[in-house]
N, CA, C and O atoms as CSV, one atom per row, in Angstrom:
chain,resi,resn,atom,element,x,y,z
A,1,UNK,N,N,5.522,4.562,11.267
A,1,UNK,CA,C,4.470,5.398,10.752
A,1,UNK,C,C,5.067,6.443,9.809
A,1,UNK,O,O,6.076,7.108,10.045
A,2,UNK,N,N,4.380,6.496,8.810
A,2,UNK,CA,C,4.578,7.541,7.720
A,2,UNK,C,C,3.943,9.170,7.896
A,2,UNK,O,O,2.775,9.547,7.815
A,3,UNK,N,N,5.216,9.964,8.171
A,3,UNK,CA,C,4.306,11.226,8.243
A,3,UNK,C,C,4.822,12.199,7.382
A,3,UNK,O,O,5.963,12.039,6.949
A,4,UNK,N,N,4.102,13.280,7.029
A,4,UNK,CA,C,4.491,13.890,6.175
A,4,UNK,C,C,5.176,15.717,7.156
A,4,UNK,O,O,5.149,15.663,8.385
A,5,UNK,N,N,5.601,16.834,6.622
A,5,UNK,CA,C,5.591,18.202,7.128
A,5,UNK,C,C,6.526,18.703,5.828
A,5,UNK,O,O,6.497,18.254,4.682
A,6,UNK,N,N,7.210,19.579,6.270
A,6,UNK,CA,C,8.592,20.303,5.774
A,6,UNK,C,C,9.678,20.502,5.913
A,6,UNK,O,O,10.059,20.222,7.050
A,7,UNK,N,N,10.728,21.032,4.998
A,7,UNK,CA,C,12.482,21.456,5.489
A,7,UNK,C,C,12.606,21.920,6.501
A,7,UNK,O,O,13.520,21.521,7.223
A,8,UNK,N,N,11.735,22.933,6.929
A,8,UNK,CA,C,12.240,23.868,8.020
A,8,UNK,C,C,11.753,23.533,9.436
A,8,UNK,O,O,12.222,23.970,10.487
A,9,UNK,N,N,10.646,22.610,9.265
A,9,UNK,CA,C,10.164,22.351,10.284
A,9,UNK,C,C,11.044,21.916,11.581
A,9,UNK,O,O,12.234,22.212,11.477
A,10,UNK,N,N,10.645,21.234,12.840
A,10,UNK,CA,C,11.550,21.112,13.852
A,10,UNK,C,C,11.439,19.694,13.629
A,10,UNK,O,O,11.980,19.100,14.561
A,11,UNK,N,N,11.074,19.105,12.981
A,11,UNK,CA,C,10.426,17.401,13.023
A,11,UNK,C,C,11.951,16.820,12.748
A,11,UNK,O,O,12.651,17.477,11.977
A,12,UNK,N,N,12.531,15.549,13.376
A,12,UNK,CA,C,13.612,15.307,13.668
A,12,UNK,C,C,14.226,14.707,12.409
A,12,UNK,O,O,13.722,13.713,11.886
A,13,UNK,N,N,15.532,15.425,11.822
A,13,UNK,CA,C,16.422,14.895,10.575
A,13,UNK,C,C,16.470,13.998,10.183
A,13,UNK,O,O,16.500,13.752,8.977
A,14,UNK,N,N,16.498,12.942,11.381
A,14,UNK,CA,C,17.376,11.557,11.093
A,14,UNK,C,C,15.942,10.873,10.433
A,14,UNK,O,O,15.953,9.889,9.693
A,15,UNK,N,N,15.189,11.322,10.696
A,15,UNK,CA,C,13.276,10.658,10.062
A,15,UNK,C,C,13.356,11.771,8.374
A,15,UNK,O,O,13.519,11.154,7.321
A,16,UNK,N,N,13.278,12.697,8.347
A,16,UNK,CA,C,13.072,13.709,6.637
A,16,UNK,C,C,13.477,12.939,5.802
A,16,UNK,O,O,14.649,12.634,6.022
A,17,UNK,N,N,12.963,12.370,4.743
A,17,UNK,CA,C,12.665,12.409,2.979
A,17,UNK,C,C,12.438,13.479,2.813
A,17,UNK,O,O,11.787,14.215,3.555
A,18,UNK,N,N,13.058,13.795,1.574
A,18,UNK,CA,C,12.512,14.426,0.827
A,18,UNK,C,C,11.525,14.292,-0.478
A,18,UNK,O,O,11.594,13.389,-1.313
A,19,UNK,N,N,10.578,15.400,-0.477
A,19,UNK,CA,C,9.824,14.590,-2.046
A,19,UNK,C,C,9.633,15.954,-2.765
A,19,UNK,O,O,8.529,16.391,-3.087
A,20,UNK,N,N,10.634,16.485,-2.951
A,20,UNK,CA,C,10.956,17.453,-3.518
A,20,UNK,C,C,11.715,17.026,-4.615
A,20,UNK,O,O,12.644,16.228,-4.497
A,21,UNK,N,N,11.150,17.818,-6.313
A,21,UNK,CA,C,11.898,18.004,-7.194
A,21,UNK,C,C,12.916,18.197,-7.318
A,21,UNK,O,O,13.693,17.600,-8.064
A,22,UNK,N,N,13.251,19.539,-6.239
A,22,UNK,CA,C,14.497,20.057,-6.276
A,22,UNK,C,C,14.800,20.332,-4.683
A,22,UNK,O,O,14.437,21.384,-4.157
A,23,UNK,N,N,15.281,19.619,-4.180
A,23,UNK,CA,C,15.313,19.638,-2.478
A,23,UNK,C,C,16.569,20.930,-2.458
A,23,UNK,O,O,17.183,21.369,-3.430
A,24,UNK,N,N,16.681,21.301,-1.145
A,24,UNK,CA,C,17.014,22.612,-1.133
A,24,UNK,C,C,19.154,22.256,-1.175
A,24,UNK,O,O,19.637,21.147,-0.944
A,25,UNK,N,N,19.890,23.368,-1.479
A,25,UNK,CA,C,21.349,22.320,-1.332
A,25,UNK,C,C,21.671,22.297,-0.822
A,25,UNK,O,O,22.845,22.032,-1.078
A,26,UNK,N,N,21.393,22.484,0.699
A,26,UNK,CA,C,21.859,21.900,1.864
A,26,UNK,C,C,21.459,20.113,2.239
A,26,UNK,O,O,22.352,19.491,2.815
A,27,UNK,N,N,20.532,19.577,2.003
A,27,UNK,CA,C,20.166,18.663,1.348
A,27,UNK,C,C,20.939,17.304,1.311
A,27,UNK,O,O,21.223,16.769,0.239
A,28,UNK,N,N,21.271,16.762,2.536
A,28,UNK,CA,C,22.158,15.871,2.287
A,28,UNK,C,C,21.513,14.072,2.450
A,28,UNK,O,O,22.022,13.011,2.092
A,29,UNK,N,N,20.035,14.421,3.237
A,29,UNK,CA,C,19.276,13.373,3.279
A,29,UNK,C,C,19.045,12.288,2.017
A,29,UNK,O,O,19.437,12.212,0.853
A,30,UNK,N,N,18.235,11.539,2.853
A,30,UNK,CA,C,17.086,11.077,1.580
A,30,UNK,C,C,16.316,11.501,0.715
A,30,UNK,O,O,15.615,12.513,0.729
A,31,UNK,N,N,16.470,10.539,-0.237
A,31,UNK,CA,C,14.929,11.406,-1.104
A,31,UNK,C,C,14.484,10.090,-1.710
A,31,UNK,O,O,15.162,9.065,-1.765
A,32,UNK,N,N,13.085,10.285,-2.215
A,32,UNK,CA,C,12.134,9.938,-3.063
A,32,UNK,C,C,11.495,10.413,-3.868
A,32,UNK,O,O,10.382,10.937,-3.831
A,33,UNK,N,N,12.556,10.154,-5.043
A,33,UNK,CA,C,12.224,11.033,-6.183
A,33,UNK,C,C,10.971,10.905,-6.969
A,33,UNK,O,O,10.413,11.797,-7.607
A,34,UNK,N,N,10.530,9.397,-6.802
A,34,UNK,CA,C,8.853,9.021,-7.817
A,34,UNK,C,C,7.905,9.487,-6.542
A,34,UNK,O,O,6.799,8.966,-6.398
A,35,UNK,N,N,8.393,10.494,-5.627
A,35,UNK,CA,C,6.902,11.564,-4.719
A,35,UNK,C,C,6.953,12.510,-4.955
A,35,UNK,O,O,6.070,13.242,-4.508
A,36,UNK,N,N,8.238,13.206,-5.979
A,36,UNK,CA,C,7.912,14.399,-6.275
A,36,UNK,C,C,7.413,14.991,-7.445
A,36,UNK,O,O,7.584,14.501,-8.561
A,37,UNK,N,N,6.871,15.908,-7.250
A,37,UNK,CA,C,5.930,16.149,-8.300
A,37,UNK,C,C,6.754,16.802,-9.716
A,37,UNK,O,O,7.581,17.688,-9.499
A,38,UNK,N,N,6.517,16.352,-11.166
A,38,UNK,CA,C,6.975,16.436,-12.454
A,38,UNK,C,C,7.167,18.283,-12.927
A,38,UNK,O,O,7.975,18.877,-13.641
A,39,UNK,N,N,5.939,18.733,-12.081
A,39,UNK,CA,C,6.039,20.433,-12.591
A,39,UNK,C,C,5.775,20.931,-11.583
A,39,UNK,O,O,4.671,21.472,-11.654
A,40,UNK,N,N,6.365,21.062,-10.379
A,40,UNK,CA,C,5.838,21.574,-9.058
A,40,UNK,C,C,5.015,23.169,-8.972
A,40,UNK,O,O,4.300,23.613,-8.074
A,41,UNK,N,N,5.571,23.991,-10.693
A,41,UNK,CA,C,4.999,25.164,-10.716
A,41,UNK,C,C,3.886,25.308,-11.969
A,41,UNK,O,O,3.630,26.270,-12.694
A,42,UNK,N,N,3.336,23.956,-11.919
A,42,UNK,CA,C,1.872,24.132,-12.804
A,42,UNK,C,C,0.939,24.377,-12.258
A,42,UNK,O,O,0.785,24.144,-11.059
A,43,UNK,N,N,-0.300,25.148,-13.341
A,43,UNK,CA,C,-1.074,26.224,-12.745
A,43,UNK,C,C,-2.176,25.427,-12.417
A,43,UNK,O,O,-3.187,26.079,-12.157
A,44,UNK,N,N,-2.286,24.179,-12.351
A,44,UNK,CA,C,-3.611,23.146,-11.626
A,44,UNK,C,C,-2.474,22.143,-11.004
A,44,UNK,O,O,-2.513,21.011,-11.485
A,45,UNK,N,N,-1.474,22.375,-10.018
A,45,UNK,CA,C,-0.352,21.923,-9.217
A,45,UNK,C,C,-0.932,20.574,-9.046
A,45,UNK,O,O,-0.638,19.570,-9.696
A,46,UNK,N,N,-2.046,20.709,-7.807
A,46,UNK,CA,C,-2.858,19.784,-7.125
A,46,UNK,C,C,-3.128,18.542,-8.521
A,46,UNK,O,O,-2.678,17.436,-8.224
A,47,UNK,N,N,-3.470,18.582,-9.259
A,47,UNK,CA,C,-4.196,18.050,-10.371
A,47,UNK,C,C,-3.105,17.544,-11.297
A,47,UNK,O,O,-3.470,16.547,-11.920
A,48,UNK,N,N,-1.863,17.951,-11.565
A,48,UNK,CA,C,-0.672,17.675,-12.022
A,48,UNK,C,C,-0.234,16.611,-11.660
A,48,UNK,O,O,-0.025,15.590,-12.316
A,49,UNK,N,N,0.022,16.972,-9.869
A,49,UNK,CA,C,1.157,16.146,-8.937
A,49,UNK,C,C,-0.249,14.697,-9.159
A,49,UNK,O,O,0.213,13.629,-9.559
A,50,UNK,N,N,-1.403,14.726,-8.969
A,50,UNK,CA,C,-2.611,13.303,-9.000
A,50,UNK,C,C,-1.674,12.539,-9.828
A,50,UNK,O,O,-0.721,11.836,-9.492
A,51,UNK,N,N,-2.189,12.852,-11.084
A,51,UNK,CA,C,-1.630,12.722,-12.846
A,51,UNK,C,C,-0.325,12.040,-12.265
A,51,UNK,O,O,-0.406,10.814,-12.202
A,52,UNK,N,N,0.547,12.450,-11.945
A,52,UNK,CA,C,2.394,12.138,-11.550
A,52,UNK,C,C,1.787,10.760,-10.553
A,52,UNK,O,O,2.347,9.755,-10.992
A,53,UNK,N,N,1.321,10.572,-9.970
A,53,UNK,CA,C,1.143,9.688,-9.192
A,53,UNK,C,C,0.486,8.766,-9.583
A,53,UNK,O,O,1.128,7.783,-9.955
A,54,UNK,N,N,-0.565,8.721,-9.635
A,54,UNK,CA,C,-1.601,7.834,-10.754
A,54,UNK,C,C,-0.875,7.083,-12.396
A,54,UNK,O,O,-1.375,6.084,-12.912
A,55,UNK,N,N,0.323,7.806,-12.974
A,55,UNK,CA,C,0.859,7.385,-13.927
A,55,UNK,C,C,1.976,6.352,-13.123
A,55,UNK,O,O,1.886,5.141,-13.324
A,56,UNK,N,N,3.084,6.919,-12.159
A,56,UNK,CA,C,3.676,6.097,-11.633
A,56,UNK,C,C,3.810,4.954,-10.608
A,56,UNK,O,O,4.782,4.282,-10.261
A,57,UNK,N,N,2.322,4.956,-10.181
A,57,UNK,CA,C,2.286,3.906,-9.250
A,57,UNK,C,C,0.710,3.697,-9.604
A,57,UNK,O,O,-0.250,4.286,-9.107
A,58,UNK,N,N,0.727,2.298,-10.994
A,58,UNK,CA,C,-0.558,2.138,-11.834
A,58,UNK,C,C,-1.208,0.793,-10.266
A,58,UNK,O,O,-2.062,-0.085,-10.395
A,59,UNK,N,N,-0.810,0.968,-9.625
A,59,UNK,CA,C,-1.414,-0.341,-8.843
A,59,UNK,C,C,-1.308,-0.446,-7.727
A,59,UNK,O,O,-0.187,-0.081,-7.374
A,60,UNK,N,N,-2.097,-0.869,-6.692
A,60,UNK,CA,C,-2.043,-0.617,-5.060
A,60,UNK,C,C,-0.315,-0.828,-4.536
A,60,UNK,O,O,0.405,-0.251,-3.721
A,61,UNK,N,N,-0.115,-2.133,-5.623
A,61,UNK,CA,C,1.134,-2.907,-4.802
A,61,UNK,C,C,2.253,-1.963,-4.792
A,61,UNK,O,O,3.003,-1.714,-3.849
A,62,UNK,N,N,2.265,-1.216,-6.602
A,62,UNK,CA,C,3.578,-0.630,-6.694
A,62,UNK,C,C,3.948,0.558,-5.918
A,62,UNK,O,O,5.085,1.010,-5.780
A,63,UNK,N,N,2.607,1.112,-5.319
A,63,UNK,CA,C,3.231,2.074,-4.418
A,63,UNK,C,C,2.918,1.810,-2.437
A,63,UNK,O,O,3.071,2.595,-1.501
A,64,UNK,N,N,2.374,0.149,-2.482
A,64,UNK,CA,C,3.243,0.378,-1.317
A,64,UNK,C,C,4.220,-0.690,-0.931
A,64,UNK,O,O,4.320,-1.218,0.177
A,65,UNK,N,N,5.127,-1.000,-2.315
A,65,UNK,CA,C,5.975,-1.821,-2.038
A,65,UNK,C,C,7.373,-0.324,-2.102
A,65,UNK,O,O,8.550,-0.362,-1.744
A,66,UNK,N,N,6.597,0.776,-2.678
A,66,UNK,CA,C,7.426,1.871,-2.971
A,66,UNK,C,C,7.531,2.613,-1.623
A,66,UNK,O,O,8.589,3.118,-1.249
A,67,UNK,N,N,6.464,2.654,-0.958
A,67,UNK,CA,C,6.451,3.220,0.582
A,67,UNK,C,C,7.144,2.054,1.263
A,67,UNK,O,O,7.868,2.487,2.160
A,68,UNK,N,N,7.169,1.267,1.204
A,68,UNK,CA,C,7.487,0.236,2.158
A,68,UNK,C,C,9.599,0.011,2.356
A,68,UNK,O,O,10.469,-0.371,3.138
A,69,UNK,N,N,9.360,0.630,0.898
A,69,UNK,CA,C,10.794,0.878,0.545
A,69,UNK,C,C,11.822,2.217,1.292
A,69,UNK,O,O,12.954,2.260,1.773
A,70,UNK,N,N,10.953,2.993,1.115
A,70,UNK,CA,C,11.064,4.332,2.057
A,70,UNK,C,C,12.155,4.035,3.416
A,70,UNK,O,O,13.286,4.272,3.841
A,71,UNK,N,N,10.184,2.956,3.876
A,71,UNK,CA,C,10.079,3.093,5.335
A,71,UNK,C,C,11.525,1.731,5.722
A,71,UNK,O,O,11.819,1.360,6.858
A,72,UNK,N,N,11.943,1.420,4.900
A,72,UNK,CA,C,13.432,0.114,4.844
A,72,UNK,C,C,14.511,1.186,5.165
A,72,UNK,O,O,15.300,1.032,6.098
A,73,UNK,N,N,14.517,2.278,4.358
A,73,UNK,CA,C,15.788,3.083,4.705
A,73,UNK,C,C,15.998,4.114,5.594
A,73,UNK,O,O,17.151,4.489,5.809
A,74,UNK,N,N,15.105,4.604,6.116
A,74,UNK,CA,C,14.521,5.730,7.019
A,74,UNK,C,C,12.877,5.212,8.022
A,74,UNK,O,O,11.710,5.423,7.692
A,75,UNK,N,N,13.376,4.549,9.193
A,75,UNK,CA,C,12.103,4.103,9.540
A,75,UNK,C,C,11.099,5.217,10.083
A,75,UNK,O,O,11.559,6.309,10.417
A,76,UNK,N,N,9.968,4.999,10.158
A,76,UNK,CA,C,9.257,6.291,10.565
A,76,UNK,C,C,9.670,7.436,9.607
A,76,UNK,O,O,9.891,8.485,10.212
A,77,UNK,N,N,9.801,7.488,8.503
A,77,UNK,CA,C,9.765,8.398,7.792
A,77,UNK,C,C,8.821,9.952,7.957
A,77,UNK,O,O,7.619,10.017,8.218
A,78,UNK,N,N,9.623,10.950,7.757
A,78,UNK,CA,C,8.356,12.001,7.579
A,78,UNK,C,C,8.806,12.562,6.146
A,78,UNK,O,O,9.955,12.851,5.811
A,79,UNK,N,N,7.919,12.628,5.564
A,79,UNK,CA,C,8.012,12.926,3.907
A,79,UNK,C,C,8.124,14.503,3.623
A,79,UNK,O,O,7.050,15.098,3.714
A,80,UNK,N,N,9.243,15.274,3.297
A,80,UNK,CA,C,9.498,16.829,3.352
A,80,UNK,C,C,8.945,17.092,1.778
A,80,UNK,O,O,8.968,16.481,0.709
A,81,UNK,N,N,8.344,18.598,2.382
A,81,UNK,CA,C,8.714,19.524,0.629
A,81,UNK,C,C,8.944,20.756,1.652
A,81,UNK,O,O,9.263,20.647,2.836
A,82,UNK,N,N,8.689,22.078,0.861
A,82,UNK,CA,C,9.402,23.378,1.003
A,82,UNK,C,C,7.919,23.952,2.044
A,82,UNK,O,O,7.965,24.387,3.195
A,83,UNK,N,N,7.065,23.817,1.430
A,83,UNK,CA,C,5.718,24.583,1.878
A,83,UNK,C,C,5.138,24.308,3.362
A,83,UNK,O,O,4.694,23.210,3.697
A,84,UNK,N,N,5.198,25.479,4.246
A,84,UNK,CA,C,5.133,24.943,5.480
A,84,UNK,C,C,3.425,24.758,5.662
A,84,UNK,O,O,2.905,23.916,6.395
A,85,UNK,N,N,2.715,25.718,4.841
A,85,UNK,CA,C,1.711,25.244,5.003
A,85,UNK,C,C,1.218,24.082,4.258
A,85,UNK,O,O,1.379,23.976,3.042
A,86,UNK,N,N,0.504,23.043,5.120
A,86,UNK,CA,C,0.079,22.041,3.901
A,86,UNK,C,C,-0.849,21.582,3.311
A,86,UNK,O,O,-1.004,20.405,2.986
A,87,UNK,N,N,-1.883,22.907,3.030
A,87,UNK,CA,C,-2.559,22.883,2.154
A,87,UNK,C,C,-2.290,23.612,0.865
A,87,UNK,O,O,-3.241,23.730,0.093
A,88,UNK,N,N,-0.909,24.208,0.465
A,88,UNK,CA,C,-0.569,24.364,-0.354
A,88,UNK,C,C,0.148,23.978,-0.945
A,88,UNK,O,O,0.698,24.543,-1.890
A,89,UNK,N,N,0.407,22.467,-0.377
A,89,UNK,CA,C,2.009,21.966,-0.755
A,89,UNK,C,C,1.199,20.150,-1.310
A,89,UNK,O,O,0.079,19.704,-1.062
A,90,UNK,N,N,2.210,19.610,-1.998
A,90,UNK,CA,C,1.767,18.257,-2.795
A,90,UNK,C,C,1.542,17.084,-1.734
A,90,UNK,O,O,0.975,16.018,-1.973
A,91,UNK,N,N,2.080,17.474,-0.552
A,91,UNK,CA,C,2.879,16.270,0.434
A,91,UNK,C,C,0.625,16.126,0.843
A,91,UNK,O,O,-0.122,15.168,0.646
A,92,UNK,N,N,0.420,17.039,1.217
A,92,UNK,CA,C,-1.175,16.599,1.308
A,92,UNK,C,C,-1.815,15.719,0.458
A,92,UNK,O,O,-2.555,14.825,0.869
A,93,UNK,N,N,-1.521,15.965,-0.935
A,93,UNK,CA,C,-2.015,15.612,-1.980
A,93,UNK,C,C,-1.762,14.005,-2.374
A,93,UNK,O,O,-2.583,13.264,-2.916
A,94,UNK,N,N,-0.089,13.594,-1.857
A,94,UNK,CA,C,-0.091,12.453,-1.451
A,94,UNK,C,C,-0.530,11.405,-0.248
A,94,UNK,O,O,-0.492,10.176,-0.307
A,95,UNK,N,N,-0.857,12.035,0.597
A,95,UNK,CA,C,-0.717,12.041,2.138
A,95,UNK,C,C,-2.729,11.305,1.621
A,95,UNK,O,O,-3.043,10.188,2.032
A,96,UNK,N,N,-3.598,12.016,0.891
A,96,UNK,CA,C,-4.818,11.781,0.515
A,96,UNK,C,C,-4.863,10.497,-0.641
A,96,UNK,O,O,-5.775,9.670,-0.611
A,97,UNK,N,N,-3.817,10.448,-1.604
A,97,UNK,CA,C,-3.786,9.341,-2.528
A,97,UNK,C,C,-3.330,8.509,-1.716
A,97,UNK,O,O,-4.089,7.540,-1.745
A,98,UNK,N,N,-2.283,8.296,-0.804
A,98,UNK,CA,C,-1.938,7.077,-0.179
A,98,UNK,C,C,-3.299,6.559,0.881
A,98,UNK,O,O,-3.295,5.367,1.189
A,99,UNK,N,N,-4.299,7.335,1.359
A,99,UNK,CA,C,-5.018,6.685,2.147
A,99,UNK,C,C,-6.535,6.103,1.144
A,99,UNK,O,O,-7.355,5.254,1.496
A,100,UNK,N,N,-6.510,6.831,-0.040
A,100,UNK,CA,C,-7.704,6.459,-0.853
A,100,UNK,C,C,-7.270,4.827,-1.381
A,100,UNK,O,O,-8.041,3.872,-1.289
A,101,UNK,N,N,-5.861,4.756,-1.949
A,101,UNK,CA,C,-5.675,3.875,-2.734
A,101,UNK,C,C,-4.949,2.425,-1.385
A,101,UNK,O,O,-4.983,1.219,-1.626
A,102,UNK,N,N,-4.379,3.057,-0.079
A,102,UNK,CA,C,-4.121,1.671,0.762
A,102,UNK,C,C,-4.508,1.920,2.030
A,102,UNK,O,O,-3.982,1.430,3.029
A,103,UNK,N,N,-5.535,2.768,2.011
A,103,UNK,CA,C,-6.718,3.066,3.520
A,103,UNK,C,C,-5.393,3.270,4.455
A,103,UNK,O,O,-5.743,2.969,5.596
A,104,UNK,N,N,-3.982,3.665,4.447
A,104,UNK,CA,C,-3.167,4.308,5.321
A,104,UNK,C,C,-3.129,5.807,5.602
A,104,UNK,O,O,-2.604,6.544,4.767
A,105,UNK,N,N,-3.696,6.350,6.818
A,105,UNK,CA,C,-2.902,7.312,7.586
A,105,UNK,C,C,-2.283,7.728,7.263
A,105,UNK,O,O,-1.359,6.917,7.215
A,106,UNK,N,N,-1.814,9.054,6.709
A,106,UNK,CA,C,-0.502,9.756,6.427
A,106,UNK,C,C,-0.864,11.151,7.443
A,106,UNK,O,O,-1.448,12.129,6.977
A,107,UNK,N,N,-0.531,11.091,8.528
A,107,UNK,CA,C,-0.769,12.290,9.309
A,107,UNK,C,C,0.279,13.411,8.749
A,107,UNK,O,O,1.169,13.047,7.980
A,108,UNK,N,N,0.160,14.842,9.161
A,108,UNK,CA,C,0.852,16.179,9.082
A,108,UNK,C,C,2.002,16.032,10.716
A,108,UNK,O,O,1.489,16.153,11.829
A,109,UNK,N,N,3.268,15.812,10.570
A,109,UNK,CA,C,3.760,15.813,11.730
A,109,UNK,C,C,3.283,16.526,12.322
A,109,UNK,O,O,2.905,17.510,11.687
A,110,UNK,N,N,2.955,16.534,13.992
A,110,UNK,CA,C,2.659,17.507,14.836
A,110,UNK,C,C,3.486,17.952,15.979
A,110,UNK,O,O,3.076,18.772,16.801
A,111,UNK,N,N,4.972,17.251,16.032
A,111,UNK,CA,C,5.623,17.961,16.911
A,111,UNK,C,C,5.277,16.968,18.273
A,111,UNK,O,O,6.082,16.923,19.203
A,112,UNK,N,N,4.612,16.555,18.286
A,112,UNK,CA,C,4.397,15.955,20.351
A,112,UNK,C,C,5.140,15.532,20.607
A,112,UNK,O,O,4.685,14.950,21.592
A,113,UNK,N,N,6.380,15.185,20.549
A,113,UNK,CA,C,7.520,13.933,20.972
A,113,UNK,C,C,8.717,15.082,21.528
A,113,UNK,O,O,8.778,16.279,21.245
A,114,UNK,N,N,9.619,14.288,22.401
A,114,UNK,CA,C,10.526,15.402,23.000
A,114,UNK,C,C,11.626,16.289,22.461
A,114,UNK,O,O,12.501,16.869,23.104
A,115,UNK,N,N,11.348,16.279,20.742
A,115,UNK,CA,C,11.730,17.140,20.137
A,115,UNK,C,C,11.601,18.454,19.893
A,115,UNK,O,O,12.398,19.201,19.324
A,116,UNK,N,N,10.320,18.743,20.460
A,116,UNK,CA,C,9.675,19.829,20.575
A,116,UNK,C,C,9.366,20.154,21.862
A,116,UNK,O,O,8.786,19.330,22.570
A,117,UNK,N,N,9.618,21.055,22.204
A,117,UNK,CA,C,9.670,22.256,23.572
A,117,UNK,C,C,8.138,22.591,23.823
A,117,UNK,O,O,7.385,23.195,23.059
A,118,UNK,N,N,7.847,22.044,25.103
A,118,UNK,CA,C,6.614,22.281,25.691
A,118,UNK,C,C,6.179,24.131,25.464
A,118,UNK,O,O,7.134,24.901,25.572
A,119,UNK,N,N,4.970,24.668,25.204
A,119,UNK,CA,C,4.822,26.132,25.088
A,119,UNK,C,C,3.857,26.331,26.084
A,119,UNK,O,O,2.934,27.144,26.030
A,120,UNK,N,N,4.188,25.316,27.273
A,120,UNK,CA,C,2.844,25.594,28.830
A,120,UNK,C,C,4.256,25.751,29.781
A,120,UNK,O,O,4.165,25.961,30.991
């Protein structure tokens, strides 16, 4: 399963892509560079990063033979950028094009697995 969150999050290393322009330089993971967005600081972001996506993956197949590719090198992938919230960050923005264009699920990691410390 493909999920998306952030760098800082607790969501487990050995799963993080990055789809960051400029991933941070500590940075020694993966990446997927045709998920990150072309101007991450344009002033219609949301509407930019579409455009970046829609130009590079003109067809259902090419982007999920491109996810599928991902999910070959890092199984269970969770797809990183910087923004912990993610309605301000692109990883939504893909997370919504991947389910319009191949009806897939891209959930927001949520932590439930024993990586994360019970708070009861």
């Amino acid at each position: 399963m493909i999920q998306t969150s952030f760098f800082s999050s607790k969501a487990p290393r050995g799963r993080k892509v990055s789809i960051a322009k400029w991933p941070p330089r500590y940075w020694s993971g993966p990446r997927a560079p045709k998920l990150a967005p072309s101007d991450p600081k344009a002033e219609d972001w949301a509407a930019a990063y579409r455009r970046d996506l829609e130009d590079r993956f003109p067809t259902e197949s090419s982007l999920r033979l491109y996810l599928q590719e991902i999910e070959r090198e890092t199984p269970d992938p969770i797809l990183c950028c910087y923004e912990s919230d993610p309605n301000e960050c692109h990883r939504r923005v893909l997370a919504a094009y991947i389910r319009e264009k191949l009806n897939w699920d891209i959930p927001e990691w949520g932590g439930t697995g024993p990586e994360q410390a019970s708070l009861l």
